[in-house]
C-alpha atoms as one frame of an Amber mdcrd trajectory, in Angstrom:
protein
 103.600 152.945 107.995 102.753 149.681 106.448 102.468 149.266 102.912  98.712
 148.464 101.767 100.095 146.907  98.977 102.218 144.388 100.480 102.215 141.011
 100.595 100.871 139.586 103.378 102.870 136.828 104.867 100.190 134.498 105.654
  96.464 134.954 103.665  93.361 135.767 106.032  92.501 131.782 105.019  95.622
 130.952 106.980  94.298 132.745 110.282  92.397 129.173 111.795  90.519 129.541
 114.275  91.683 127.399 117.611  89.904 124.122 117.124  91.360 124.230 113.776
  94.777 125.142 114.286  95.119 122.607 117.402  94.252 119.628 114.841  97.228
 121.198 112.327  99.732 121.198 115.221  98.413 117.589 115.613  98.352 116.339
 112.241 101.489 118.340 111.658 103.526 116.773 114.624 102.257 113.132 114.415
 103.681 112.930 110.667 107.085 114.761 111.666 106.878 111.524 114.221 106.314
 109.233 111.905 109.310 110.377 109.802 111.316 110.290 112.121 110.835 107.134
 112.974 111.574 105.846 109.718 114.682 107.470 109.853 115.678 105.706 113.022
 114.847 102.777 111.227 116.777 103.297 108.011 119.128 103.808 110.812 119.508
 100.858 112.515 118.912  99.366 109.086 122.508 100.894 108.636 120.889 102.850
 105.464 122.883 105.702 106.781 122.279 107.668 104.257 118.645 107.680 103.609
 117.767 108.130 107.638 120.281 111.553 107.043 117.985 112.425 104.303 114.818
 110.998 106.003 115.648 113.765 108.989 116.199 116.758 107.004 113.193 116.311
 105.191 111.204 115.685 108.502 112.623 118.832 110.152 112.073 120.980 107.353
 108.491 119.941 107.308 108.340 121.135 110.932 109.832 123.666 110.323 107.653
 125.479 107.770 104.293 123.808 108.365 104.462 125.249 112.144 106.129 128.642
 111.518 103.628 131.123 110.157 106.046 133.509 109.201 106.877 131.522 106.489
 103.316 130.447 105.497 104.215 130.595 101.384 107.069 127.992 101.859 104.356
 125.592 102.243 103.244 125.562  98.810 106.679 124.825  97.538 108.229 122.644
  99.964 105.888 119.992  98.158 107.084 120.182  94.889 110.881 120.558  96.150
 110.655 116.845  98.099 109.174 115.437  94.727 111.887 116.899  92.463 114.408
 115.452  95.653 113.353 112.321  95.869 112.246 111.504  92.415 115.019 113.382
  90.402 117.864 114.536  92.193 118.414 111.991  94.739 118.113 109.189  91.936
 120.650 110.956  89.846 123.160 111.266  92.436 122.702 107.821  93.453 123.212
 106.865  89.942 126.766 109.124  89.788 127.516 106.832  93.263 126.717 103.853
  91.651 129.053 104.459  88.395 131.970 104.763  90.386 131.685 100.998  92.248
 131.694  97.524  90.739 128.053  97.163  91.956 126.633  93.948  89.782 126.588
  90.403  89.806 129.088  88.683  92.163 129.334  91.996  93.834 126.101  92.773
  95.328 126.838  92.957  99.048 129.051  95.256 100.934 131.869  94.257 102.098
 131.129  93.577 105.810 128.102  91.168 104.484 130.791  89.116 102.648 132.617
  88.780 105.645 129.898  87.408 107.416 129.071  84.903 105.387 132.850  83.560
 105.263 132.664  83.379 108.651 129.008  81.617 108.750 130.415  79.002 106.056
 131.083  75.271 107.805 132.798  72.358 106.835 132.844  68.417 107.694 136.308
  67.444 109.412 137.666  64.107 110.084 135.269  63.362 112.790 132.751  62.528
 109.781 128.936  61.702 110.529 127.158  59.966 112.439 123.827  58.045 111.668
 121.043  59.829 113.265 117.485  58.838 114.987 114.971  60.650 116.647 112.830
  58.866 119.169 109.609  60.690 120.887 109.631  61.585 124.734 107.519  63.129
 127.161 105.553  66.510 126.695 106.459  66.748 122.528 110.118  66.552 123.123
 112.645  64.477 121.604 115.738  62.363 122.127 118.426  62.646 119.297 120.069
  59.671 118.880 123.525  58.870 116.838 125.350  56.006 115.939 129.039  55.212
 114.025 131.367  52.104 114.478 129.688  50.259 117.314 129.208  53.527 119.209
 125.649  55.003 120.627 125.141  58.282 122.015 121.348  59.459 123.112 120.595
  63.103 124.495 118.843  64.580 127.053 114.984  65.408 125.879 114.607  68.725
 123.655 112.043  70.854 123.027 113.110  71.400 119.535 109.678  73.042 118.443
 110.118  76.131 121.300 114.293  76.971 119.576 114.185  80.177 118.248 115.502
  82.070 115.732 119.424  82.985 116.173 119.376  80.682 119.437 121.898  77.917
 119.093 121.925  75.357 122.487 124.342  73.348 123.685 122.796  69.434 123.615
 124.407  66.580 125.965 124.619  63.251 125.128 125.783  59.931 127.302 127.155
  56.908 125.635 124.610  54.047 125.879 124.740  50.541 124.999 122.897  49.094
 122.149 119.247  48.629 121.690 118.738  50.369 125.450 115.919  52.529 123.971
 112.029  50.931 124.259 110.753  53.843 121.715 110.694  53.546 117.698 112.142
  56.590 115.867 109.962  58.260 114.049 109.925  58.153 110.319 111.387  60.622
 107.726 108.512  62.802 107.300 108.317  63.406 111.244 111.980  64.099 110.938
 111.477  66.579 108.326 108.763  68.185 110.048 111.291  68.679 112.791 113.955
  70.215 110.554 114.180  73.736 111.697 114.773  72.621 115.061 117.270  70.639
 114.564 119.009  72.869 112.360 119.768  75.046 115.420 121.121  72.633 117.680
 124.370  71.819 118.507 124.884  68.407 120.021 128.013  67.716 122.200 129.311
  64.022 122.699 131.277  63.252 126.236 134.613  63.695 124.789 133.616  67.204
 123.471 133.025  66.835 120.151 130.094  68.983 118.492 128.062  68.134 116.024
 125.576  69.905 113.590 122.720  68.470 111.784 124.146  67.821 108.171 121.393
  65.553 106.816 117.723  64.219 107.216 119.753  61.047 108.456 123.034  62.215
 109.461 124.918  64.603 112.299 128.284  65.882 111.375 131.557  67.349 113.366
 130.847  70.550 111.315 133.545  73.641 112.191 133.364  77.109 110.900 135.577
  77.080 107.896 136.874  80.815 108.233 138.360  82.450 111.651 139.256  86.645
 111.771 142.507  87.356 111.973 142.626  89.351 115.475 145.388  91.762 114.065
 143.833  92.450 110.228 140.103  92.043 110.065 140.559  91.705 106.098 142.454
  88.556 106.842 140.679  85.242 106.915 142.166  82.442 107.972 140.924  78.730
 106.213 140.831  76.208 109.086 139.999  73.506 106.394 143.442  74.061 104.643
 145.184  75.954 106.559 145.415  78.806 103.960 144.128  82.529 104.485 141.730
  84.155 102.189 142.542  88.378 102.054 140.094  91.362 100.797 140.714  92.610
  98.060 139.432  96.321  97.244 140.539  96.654  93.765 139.016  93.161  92.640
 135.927  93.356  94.853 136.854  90.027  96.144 138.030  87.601  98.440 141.413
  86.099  97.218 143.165  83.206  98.565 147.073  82.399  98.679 146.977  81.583
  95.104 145.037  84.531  93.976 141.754  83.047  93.023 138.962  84.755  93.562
 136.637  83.477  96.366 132.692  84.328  95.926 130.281  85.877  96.847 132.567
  89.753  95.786 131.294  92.511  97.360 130.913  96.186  96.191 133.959  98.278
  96.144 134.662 101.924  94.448 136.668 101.107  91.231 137.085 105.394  90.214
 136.753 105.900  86.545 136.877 101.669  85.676 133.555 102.197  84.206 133.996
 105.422  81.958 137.264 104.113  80.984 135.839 100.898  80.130 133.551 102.502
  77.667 136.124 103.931  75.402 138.897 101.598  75.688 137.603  97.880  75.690
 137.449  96.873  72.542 134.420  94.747  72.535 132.410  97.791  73.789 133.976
 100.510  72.462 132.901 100.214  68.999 129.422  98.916  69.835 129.140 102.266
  72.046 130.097 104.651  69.678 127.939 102.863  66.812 125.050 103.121  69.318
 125.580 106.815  70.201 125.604 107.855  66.377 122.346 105.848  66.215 120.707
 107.446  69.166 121.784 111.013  67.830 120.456 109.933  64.195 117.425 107.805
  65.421 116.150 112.003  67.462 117.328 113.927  64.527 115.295 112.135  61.693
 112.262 111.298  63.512 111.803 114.533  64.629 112.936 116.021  61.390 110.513
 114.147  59.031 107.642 113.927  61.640 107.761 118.070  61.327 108.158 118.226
  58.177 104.993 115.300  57.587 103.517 117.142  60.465 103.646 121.084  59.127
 102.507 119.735  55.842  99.973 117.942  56.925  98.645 120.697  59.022  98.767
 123.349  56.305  96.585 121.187  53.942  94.145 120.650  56.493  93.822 124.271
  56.823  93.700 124.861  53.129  89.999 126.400  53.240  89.028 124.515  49.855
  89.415 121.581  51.092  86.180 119.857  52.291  85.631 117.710  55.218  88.585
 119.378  56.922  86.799 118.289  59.968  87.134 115.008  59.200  90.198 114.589
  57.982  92.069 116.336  60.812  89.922 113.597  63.352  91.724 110.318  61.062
  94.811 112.421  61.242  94.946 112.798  65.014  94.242 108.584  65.906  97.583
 107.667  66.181  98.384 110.115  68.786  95.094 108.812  70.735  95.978 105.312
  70.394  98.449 104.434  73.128 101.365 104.114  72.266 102.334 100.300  73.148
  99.512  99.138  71.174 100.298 100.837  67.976 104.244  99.302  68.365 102.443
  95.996  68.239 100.225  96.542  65.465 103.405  97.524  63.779 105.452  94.524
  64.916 102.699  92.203  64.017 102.638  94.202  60.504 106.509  93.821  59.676
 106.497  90.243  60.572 108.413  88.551  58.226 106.295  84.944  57.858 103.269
  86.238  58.376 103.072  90.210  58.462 100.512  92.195  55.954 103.619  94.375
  54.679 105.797  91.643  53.549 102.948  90.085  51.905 102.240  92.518  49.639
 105.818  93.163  48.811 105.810  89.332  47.872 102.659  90.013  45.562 103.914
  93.183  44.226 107.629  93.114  43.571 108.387  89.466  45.196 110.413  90.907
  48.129 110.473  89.412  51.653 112.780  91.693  53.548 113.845  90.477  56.691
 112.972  93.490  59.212 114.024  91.987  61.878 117.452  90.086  61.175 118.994
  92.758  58.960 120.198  96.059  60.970 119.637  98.657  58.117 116.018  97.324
  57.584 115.590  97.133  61.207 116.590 100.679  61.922 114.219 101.464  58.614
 111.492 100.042  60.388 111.890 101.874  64.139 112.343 104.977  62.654 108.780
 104.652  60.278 106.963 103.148  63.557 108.162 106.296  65.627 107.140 108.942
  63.099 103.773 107.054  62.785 103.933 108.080  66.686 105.268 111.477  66.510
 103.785 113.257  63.820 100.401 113.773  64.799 101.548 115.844  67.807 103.578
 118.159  65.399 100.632 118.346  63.288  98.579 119.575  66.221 101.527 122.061
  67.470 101.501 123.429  63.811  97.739 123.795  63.290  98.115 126.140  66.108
 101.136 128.126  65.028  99.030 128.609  61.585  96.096 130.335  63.238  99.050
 133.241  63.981  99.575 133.465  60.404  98.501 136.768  59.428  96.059 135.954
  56.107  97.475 139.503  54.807 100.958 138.138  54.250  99.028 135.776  51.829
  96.847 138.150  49.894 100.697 140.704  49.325 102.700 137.222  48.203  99.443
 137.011  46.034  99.520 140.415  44.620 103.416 139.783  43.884 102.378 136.665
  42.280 103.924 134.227  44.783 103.367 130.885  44.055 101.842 128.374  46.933
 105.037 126.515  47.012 106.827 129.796  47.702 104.490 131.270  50.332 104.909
 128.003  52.371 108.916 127.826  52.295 109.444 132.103  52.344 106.256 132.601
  54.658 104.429 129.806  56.375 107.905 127.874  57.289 109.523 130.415  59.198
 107.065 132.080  61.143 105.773 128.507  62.444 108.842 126.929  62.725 110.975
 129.606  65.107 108.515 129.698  68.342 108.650 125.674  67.608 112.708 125.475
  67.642 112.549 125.093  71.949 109.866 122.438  71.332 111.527 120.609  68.744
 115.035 120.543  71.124 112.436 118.786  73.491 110.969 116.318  70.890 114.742
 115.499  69.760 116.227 115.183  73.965 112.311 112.734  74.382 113.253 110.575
  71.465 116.924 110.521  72.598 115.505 108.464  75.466 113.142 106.262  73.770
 113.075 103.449  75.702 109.783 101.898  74.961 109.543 102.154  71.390 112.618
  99.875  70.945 111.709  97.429  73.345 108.635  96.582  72.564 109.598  96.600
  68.822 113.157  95.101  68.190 114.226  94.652  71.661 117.395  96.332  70.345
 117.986  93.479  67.822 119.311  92.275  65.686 122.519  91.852  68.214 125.775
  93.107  67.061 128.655  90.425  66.407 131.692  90.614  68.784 130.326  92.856
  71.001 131.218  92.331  74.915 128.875  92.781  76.778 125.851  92.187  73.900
 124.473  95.569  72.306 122.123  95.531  69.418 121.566  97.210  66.084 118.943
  99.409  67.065 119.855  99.720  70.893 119.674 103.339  71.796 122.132 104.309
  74.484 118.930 103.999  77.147 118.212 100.789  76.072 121.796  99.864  76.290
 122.085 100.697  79.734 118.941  98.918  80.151 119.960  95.761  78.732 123.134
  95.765  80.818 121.356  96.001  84.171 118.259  94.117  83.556 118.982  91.725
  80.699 121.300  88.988  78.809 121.444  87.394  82.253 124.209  90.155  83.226
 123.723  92.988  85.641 126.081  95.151  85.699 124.590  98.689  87.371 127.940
 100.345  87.685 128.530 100.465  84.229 124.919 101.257  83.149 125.178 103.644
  85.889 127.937 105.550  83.891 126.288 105.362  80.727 122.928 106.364  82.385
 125.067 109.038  83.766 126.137 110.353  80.183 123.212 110.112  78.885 122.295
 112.563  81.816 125.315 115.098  80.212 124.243 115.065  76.854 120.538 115.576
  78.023 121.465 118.375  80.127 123.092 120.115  77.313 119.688 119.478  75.509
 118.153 121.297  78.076 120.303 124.087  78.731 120.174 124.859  74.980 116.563
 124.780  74.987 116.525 127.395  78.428 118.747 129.410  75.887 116.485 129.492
  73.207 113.638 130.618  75.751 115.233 133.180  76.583 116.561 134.395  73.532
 112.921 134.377  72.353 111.138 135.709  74.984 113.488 138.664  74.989 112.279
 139.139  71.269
């Protein structure tokens, strides 16, 4: 006997009636199509890969939007694509990425390099000839060429109706001097004619071919680079007779000599990148003076914006104080202000020429500190900016934790003559501050990965000297990785990768200590 109790496995709204479950099956089927036809695309595209993924998210959708046994699925498999295409396929691509040389010079694959070799052309003895282009019948054109006494004129072309990729073969027949009763047409026309002509190959009667090398000029052009038929990493140079060879380990092409022939192309270099970090000098200190500043930069900022933050909120509860109201509304602006505007209004403010702050140091005690160029004041002034940020929302978190204050803890501390000072530290403190702790690990693991604040404010000046690649003074480890894809005309992804991918480690440990904490508390 069925349970009356049980869960059923699809809800009475799921029963549709016919019309309405023939247009699910419909909308349901036509955007499994879809899918999977961008997945044959990524395909073709040779995005491996991402068609794979493309397919398995397709056939899952199938699978649970047209099964009604498994009606509840539906509500989750929404949330589970987000979190696998916006968090854990981006971090896994990231952990790819940090194990390959992937950056400037080395932003192809490998098979892409070798097409281009092969593409690349070159001017042999042959040289150029001087070139003309004289109008014929129905828009076509004769090309006409010229060197040393010799004239060559071709058959009429079409060159307007050559298509991409197609390359044809163009006669010519010697002819003798001024035979032609047309006048070429002038550079512009010429010009206008230029895509064309780039795809033809003209072929004189002894069987040379030329390629159009100039607005004015043909040229004997060969393909520089011919595949060895044995090694396909081989290249052979038909303009010096040389070979060019893959190397893996480099990411490059390297000739006999051993110099590096661009474009590189992406290659898996293991643990290059980690290593890098902590054994290159010129970023080994810079990282390790970055990561104590990230660790201090979340530590103090959310230390002092809780402590500014429970104070604040425990005088604005202080029921003798009038205008409370008030108060807690001027209190709460800076957290309603976004955020990039108020890290402008503070860079304008600690400009050095011209800011408010600096001029009434000058007035006051005759002090122009240079926020900007000197790292301790420049860390001085992030870390004020953020707490200006941060400390209304712990304000608001405590004003809430205070309304759980028993007021008969109060009236006993008063009856034992407890002091105000003494019932905030022995009372008020701790009862606030331990539902707060997983909160606060949250705060600390947010700040460790604040990006903006630094960007818009310092840009991670001022730079630290002798550092290789550059890293700044107030560069937190996410703006480090940052700067070293995106900035200081470097991009280097696999080794922002890796530190991206640390970052990940020490933020997961964050995390895992704050699921700890839950627990331990909820089991209180």
């Amino acid at each position: 006997m069925a349970d009356a109790n049980a869960i059923p496995i699809a809800p009475d709204s799921a029963r549709q009636g016919p019309a309405r479950r023939i247009a699910h099956w419909l909308f349901t089927g036509l955007l499994g199509v879809g899918m999977f036809w961008v997945a044959t695309l990524m395909f073709f595209n040779g995005d491996l890969v991402f068609a794979v993924g493309m397919t398995f998210l397709a056939g899952l959708l199938l699978y649970l939007y047209l099964n009604p046994r498994i009606y509840v699925g539906r509500y989750v498999f929404p949330g589970l694509a987000g979190i696998g295409i916006f968090t854990l396929f981006p971090l896994l691509y990231s952990v790819y990425i940090s194990f390959t040389n992937y950056g400037d010079g080395h932003m192809v694959t490998h098979e892409r390099a070798t097409q281009y070799h092969l593409s690349r052309t070159y001017l042999d003895e042959a040289g150029t000839f001087d070139f003309e282009l004289h109008p014929a019948e129905d828009e076509r054109y004769r090309m006409v060429l010229r060197r040393d006494g010799d004239k060559y004129i071709s058959a009429p072309v079409a060159l307007a109706a050559i298509g991409e990729g197609q390359r044809p073969l163009i006669e010519t027949r010697a002819v003798a001097p001024g035979s032609l009763a047309t006048e070429a047409l002038s550079l512009r026309d010429v010009l206008a004619n230029r895509s064309g002509l780039q795809r033809v190959v003209v072929e004189l009667p002894h069987g040379t071919e030329l390629r159009y090398s100039g607005p004015r000029a043909f040229g004997a052009l060969r393909e520089r680079y011919q595949q060895d038929a044995d090694d396909p990493h081989v290249l052979h140079d038909q303009q010096t007779g040389g070979a060019i060879t893959a190397d893996f380990e480099r990411g490059y092409y390297v000739d006999d000599e051993g110099n590096r022939v661009r474009p590189g192309f992406t290659t898996h270099v293991g643990w290059d990148n980690y290593t890098r970090i902590f054994t290159d000098r010129g970023m080994m200190a810079p990282f390790f003076e970055i990561f104590v500043w990230t660790i201090f930069f979340g530590a103090v900022t959310v230390f002092v914006a809780y402590g500014l933050g429970v104070t604040l909120a425990c005088l604005l509860n202080w029921k003798l104080i009038r205008g409370s109201v008030v108060y807690r509304i001027l209190m709460i602006l800076p957290y309603a202000v976004p955020a990039f505007i108020s890290i402008q209004i503070f860079r304008g403010l600690f400009n050095q020429n011209f800011g408010e702050i600096n001029l009434i140091l000058e007035v006051l005690f005759g002090l122009r500190p240079a926020w900007f160029t000197e790292p301790a004041l420049a860390r001085t002034m992030v870390l004020i900016t953020n707490i200006w940020l941060g400390y209304p929302y712990m304000m608001i978190l405590a004003l809430g934790m205070l309304q759980s204050v028993p007021d008969d803890l109060y009236e006993a501390a008063h009856i034992e003559g407890s002091g105000v000072i003494n019932n905030f530290f022995r009372i008020t403190l701790p009862l606030i501050t331990r539902p707060l702790i997983p909160l606060l690990i949250a705060a600390f693991a947010f700040n460790f990965n604040n990006l903006v604040v630094i960007q818009l404010l310092t840009e991670g000046g001022p730079n630290i000297v002798g550092s290789n690649p550059n890293a700044g003074h107030t560069d937190l480890l996410v703006n480090y990785a940052f700067r070293l894809a995106f900035q200081d005309g470097t991009q280097e992804f696999g080794l922002a990768a890796a530190i991206t991918t640390l970052i990940f480690l020490l933020v997961a440990g964050l995390s895992m200590l704050y699921i700890r904490h839950a627990r331990i508390e909820m089991a209180r």
